[in-house]
C-alpha positions as MATLAB code, in Angstrom:
seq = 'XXXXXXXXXXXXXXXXXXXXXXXXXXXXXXXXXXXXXXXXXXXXXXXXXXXXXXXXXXXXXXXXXXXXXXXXXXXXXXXXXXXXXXXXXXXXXXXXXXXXXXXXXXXXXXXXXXXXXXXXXXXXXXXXXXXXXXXXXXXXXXXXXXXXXXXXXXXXXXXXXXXXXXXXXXXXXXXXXXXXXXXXXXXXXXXXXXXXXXXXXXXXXXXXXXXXXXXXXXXXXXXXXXX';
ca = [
      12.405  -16.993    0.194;
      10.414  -16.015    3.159;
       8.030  -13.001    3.649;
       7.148  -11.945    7.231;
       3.479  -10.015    6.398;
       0.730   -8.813    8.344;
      -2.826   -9.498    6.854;
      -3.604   -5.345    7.038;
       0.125   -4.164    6.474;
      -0.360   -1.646    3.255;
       3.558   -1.896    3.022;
       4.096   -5.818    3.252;
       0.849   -6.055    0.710;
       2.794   -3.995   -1.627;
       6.072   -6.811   -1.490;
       3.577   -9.278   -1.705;
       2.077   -8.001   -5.133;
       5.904   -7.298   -6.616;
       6.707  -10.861   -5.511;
       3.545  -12.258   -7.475;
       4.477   -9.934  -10.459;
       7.883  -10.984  -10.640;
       6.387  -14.837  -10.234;
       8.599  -15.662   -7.267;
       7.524  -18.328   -5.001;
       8.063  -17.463   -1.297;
       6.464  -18.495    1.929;
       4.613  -15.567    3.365;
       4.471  -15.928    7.555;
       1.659  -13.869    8.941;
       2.082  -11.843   12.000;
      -0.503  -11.606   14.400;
      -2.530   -8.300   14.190;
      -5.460   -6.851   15.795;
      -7.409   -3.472   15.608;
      -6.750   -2.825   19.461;
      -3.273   -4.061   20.340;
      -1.915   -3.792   16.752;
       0.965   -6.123   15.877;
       1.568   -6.138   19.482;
       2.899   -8.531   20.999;
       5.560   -8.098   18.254;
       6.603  -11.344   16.229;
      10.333  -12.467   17.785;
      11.602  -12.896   14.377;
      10.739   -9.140   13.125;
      12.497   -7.850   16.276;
      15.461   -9.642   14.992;
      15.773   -8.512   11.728;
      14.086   -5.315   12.211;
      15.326   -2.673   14.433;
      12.157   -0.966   14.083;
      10.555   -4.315   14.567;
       7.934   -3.600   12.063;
       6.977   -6.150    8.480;
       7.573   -6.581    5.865;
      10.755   -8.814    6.368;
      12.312  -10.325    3.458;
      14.544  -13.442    3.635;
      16.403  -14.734    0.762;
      18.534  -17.425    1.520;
      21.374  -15.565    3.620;
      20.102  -12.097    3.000;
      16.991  -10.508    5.816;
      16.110   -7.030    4.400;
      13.476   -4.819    5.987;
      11.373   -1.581    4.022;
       9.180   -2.596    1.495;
      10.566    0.260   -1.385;
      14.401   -1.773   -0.342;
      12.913   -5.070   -1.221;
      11.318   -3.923   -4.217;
      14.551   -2.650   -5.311;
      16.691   -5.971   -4.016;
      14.161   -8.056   -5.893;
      14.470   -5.906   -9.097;
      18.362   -6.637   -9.268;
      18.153  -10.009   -8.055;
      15.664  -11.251  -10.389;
      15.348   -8.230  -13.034;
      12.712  -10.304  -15.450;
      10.036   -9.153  -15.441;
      11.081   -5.517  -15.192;
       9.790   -3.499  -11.844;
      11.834   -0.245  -12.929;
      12.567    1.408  -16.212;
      16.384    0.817  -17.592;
      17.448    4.377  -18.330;
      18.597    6.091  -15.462;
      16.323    9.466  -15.471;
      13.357    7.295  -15.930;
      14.117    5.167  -12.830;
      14.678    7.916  -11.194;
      11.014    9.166  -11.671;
       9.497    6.213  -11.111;
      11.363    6.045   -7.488;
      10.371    9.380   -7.081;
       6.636    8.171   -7.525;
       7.064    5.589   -5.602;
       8.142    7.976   -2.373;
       5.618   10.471   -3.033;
       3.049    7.212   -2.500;
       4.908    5.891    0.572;
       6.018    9.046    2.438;
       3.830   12.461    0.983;
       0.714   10.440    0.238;
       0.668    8.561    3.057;
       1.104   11.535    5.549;
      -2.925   12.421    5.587;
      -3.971    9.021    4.552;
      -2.860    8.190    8.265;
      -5.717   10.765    9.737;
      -8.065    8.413    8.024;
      -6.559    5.329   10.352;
      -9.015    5.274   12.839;
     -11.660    4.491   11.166;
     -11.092    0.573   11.224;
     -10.440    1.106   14.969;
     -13.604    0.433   17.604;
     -14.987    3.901   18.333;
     -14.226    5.069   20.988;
     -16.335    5.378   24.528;
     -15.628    9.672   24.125;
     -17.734   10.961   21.355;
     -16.087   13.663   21.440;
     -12.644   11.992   20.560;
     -14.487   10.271   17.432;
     -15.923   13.793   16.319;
     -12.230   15.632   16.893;
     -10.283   12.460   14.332;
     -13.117   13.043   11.809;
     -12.621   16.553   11.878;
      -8.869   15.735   11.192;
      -9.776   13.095    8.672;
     -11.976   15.797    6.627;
      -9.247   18.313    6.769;
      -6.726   15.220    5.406;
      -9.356   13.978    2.310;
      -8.853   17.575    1.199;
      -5.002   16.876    0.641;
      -5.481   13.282   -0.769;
      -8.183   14.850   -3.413;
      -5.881   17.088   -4.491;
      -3.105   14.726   -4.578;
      -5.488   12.890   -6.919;
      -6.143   15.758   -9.650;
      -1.810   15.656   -9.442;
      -1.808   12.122  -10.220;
      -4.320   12.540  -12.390;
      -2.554   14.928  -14.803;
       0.595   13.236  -14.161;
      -1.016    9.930  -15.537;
      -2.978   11.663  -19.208;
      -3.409    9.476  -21.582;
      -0.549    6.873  -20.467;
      -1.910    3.398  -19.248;
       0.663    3.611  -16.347;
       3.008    6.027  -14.951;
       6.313    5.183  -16.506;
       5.162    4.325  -19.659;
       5.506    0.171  -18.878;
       4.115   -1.202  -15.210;
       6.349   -0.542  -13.017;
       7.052    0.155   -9.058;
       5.319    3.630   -9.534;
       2.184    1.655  -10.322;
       2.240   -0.916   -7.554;
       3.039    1.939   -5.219;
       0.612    4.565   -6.203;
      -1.979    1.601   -6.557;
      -1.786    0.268   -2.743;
      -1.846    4.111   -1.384;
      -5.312    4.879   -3.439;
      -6.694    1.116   -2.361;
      -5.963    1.981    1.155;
      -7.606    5.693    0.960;
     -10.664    4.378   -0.872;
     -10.753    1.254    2.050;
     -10.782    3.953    4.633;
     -13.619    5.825    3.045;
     -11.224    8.784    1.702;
     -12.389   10.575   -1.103;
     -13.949    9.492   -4.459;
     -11.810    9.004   -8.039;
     -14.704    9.665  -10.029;
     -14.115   13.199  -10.372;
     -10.331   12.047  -12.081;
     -11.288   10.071  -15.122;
      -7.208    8.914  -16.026;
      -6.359    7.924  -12.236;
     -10.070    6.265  -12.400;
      -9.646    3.790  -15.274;
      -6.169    3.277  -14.717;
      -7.144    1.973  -10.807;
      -9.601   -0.334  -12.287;
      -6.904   -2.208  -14.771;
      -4.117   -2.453  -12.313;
      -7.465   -4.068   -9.793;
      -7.938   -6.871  -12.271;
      -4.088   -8.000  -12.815;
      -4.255  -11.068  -11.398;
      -1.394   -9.622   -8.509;
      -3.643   -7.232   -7.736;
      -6.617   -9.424   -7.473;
      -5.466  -11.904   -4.946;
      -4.450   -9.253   -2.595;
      -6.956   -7.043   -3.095;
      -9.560   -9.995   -1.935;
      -7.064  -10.897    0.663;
      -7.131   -7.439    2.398;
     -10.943   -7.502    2.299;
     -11.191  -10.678    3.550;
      -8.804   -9.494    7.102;
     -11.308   -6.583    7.055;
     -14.506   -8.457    7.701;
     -12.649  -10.404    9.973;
     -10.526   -8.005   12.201;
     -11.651   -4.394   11.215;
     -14.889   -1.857   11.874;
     -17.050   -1.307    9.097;
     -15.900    1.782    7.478;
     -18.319    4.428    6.313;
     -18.148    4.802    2.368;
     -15.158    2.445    1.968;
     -14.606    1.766   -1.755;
     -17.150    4.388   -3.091;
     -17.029    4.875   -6.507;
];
């Protein structure tokens, strides 16, 4: 099995963690990335399997999949144990359901918060007009939170086993809180339930990865990771 990754892709990070939970060995190929050019010039083998030419690519024998909630659900009837997804039908369909508000509603302001691993640019002015954005787009993420928050209660994860939902959820709050988006202190359940999945071991090894291709190939970002 091969994994086509990029060192600050929040969607091939989240394959990468579902690969490790599922203990499946793979060989992960890094793309090359950089703050200015991006994953530019693209990686031949990405344009080939991915119209959009954009990683994560999965390869499994004769089988090249691209979209990171696809390969989380290939994976999960390939190689069911351990469990990704509940059994019963309604409950899978929640935790999908989780999993989309993460990758798709989520992820709509986290992307205001973007350019703040970028260099600054020579315009103040630009800088001061994307914060401006970014403040307006922490507002929706906090109150995502307080959603999540009651959604979670007293339940160690969001489908009453780990699942996708976690995994999902997880890598959109990591990448908000890397980007200096707003605090979880304020939402005690989404709070303590961050700081369990962060010690799985999965979660562990990324999370240090990520950090890692930060210091190496990213700005320092204002208030990343505040508690």
């Amino acid at each position: 099995m091969k994994l086509y990754s990029g060192p600050l892709s929040l969607f091939s990070r989240k394959v990468e963690i579902a690969l490790h939970e599922k203990g499946l060995p793979f060989e992960r190929i890094q793309v090359a990335f950089s703050q200015t050019r991006g994953y530019s010039p693209k990686h031949p083998d990405v344009l080939a399997a991915n119209p959009k030419g954009q990683v994560p690519v999965l390869i499994d024998g004769d089988l090249t999949l691209y979209d990171s909630t696809l390969i989380l659900e290939y994976l999960e009837d390939a190689y069911p144990d351990p469990a990704l997804y509940p059994k019963a039908a309604k409950e899978r369909a929640r935790c999908r359901l989780l999993d989309l508000f993460a990758d798709e509603v989520m992820l709509v302001p986290l992307r205001a918060l973007m350019h703040r691993t970028e260099p600054k640019p020579d315009d103040p002015q630009r800088w001061t007009e994307k914060e401006a954005k970014a403040r307006e787009a922490e507002a929706v993420l906090s109150r995502h939170y307080a959603d999540l928050d009651r959604r979670l209660g007293t339940q160690d994860f969001f489908c009453g086993a780990f699942s996708a939902a976690d995994l999902s959820v997880f890598m959109t709050v990591f990448w908000t809180r890397r980007l200096g988006g707003p605090s979880l202190k304020e939402h005690g359940s989404l709070a303590s339930w961050y700081a369990r999945l962060g010690e799985r071991p999965s979660f562990a090894r990324i999370i240090a990865e990520i950090r890692a291709a930060d210091r190496d190939l990213s700005a320092p970002v204002e208030d990343a990771y505040r508690d």
